[in-house]
Structure formats: structure tokens, C-alpha cells
N, C-alpha and C positions, 0 to 999 in steps of 0.2 A: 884592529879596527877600532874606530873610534862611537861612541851611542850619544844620541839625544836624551836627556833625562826630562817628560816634559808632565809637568804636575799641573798647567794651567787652567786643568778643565776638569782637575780631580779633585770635586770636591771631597769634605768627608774626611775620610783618612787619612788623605794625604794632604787635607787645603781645608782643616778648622774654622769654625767661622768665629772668630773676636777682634780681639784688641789687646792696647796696651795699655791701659787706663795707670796703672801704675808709674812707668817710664810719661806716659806724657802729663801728669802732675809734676813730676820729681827736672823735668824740661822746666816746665814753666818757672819752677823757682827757681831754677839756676837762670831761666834769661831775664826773670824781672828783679832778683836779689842777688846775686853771686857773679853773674858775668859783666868783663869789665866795658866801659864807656865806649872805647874804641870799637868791640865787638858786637856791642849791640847797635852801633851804627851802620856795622857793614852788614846787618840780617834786618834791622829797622823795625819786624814784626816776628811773634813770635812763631806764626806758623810758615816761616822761612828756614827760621833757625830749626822748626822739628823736621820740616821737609829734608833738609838738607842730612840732617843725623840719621833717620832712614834708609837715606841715599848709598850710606856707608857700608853698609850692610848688602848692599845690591851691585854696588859701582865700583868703579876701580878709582885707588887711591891715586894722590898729586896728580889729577885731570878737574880743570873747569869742567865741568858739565854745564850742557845748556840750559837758563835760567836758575845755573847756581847763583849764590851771591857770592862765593870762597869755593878757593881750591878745594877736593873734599879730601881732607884727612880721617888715620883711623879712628875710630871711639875712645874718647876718653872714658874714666870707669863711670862716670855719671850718665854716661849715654848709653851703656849697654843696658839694656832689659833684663830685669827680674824677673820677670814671671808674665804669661800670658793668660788672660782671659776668658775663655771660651762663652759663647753667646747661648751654643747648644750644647747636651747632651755631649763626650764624645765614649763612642761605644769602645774605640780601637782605633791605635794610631800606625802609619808605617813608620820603617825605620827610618825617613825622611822626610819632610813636610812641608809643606811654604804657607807661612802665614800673613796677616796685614800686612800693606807694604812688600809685598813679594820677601820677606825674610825667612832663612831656614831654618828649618831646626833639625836633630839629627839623634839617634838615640845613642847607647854611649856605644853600644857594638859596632854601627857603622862611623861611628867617632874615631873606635881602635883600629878599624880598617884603613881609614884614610889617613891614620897615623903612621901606622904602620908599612904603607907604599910611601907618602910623603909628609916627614917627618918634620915643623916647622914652618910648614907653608902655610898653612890655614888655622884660622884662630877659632877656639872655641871656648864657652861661657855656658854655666847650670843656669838653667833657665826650668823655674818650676809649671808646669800647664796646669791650669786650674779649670775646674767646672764650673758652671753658672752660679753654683750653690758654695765658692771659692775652695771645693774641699778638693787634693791634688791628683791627679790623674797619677796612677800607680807609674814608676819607673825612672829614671833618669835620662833626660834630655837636655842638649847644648844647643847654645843658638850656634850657627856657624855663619863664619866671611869665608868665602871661598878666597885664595890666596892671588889667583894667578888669570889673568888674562890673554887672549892667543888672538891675531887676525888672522883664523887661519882657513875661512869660508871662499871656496870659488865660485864666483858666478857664472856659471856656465850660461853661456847663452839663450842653446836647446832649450832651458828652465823657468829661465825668465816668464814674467807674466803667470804663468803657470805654479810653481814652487815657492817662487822669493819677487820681490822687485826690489827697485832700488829708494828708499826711502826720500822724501826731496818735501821743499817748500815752496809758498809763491815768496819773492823778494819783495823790496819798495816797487818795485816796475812790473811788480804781478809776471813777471817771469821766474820759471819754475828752477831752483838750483837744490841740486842733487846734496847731500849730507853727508856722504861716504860710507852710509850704513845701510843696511838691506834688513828689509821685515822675511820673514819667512812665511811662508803659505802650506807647508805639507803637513798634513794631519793623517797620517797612518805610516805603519811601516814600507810598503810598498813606495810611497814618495818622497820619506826621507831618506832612502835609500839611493835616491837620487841623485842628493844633495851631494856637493865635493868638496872635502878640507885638504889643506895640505898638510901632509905628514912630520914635512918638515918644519914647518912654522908650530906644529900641535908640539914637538919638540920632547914626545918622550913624558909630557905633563899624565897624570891619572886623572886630574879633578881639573875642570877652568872653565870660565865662563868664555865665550867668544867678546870681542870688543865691539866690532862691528857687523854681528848678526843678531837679530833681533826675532828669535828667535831659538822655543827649547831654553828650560828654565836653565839649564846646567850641562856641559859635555863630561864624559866619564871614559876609560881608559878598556879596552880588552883586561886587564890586570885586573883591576877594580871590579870590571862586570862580573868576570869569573868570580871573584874573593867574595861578592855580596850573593851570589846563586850559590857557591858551596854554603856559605853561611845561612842558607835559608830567608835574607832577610826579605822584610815587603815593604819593597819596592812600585811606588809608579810608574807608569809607560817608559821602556826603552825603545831607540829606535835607534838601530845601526848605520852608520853614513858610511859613504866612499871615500874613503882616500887615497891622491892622487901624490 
């Protein structure tokens, strides 16, 4: 079976409250000194160009996304993050985390875990977590890109309204067109038990983000769930879905 990993509403241990004060100086000189003519025309401003390098971190690579200005490609080493900020205190971290910008971080145990089922697919980077007072939060932690992408969400009908809907715009004509992507609505285990992916589109992956569910920070594997409950790690809400 497949779990929801959903961190959206945990603050605290598993959802730090800062920033990237560091990465977003070391941005700015690279788009006002270092980056060439051509490029800075197709981002125009710079807080396009950090939007977009954010993005990378969240999104799946070689896709337009909507109101990018560029395809997004992966991080160059200028873009990845050194080190994180903290605003508060933090007392105690989980073994995985979402910080500014919805980006992860991961400690190095659930690093060797998800190395260890899929080896190659997902990129990780030391990234030091700092206190307010800049002195370093004990332990070693990687930002992570999660690798891998799946469309593999059923809309059940039954559900609709209820669980998910179907995401959509008004157009020029103020008529409504659908997007192809579904927000999700279930907030407990009980309703995202619900929910139905296909097995076969999930493909065998451990770790992926859905494409077009919106919804559930991360999907995680029977393998994985197991591998991180024998290991003790702490973990944010799982929530187990159906698959069909």
C-alpha cells in the first residue's frame, strides 16, 4: 500500500519557522553580477528568478510550470542552500521536515533509507540548520529533491466534492476551465483512506511526489513506511491510501 506523508499543518518539528537569508543574497549577486544578458531577460526581475529556483526543489524537472518564465531545470550549485535560518528556538527536529518554500530536509538516517530502496534517484545536499542566535542545531541534515513524479490519483467520483475536487480557472470569457489537477480535501486517516491511486502508474516507486494531486506533501512506499517504523524515525502524519 501506498501513505500520504502530510507535514502541511505540522508546525514545529517538523515545519521550522525561517528562511534563507543566505541562498537569497548569494541569488541576488548571481542575477545582478554573474548571470548572462540573455538570462536575465527571460526572468526580467529578480524575485522571478528566486521564485523559479525554489520551484526546483518542489517541482518536477523539464515542465513549464504555470507563470514560470523557463523551463525548470535542476539546481545549479549556486542555487542550492547552505544552510537554514531559524526564526525560533528549535527544541527537536523529525527525521524529515518542510521548510520555506515548501523544501525538505531529511536527517542523514532517512537519507541512508531512501538510499538504500532507491539508489540515484533523489538528490541530496548538507545543509546546516541554524538557531536565531546562528549557532548549529546538533546533527546532520540534507536538503532533498524528491526524484520522481507519478499521475497516479483516481478520481473517484463517490469522492468528489467531498475528498478532492478538480482544480479549474475562469478564462477570458469568465468560463470555468478545469487544469487537469485536483486539490485534495481529506484531512485524517479515515478519509484518505479513501482516496485511490493506481498501482500501476505508482510503478514500484518508494518515494514520489504525485503530478497532478495537490495534495499530501510526499507519497512514500509499504517498504519505506516499514524501513522508517523499524528505524524508530520521527516521522509526520502518514496516512495510507487505496490502491486500485
Amino acid at each position: 500500500m501506498a501513505w500520504a506523508v502530510n507535514i502541511e499543518s505540522e508546525f514545529g518539528r517538523f515545519f521550522p519557522s525561517g528562511d534563507y537569508p543566505e541562498l537569497r543574497d548569494r541569488l541576488h549577486t548571481y542575477f545582478t553580477q554573474e548571470m548572462s544578458a540573455e538570462e536575465r531577460a527571460t526572468f526580467q526581475i529578480k524575485v522571478s528568478y528566486v521564485r523559479w529556483v525554489f520551484e526546483k526543489f518542489v517541482k518536477e524537472f523539464g515542465v513549464l510550470h504555470p507563470a514560470d518564465k523557463a523551463v525548470l531545470t535542476p539546481p545549479q550549485d549556486h542555487e542550492w542552500p547552505r544552510s537554514f535560518q531559524a526564526s525560533r528556538t528549535i527544541r527537536s527536529l523529525g527525521s524529515v521536515i518542510q521548510t520555506t518554500n515548501a523544501v525538505l530536509a531529511v536527517s542523514e538516517a532517512m537519507k541512508d533509507l531512501i538510499e538504500g530502496l532507491e539508489p540515484g534517484i533523489h538528490q541530496f545536499r548538507p545543509i546546516a540548520l541554524l538557531q536565531p542566535n546562528s549557532e548549529a542545531f546538533p546533527g546532520s541534515y540534507y536538503t532533498m529533491i524528491i526524484g520522481q513524479f507519478r499521475d497516479s490519483f483516481i478520481p473517484d467520483p463517490e469522492t468528489e466534492g467531498k475528498l478532492w475536487t478538480r482544480s479549474s480557472y475562469l478564462d477570458r470569457e469568465k468560463g470555468r476551465t478545469f487544469t487537469g489537477a485536483y486539490s485534495c480535501h481529506a484531512g485524517g486517516a479515515e478519509s484518505f483512506a479513501r482516496l485511490s491511486f493506481s498501482s500501476s502508474a505508482i510503478g514500484g516507486a518508494h518515494l514520489w511526489r504525485e503530478r497532478n494531486f495537490l495534495g499530501g506533501s510526499f507519497f512514500i512506499s509499504d517498504a519505506l513506511h516499514d524501513a522508517i517504523k523499524k528505524a524508530r524515525l520521527k516521522m509526520p502524519s502518514q496516512f495510507k491510501v487505496k490502491e486500485a
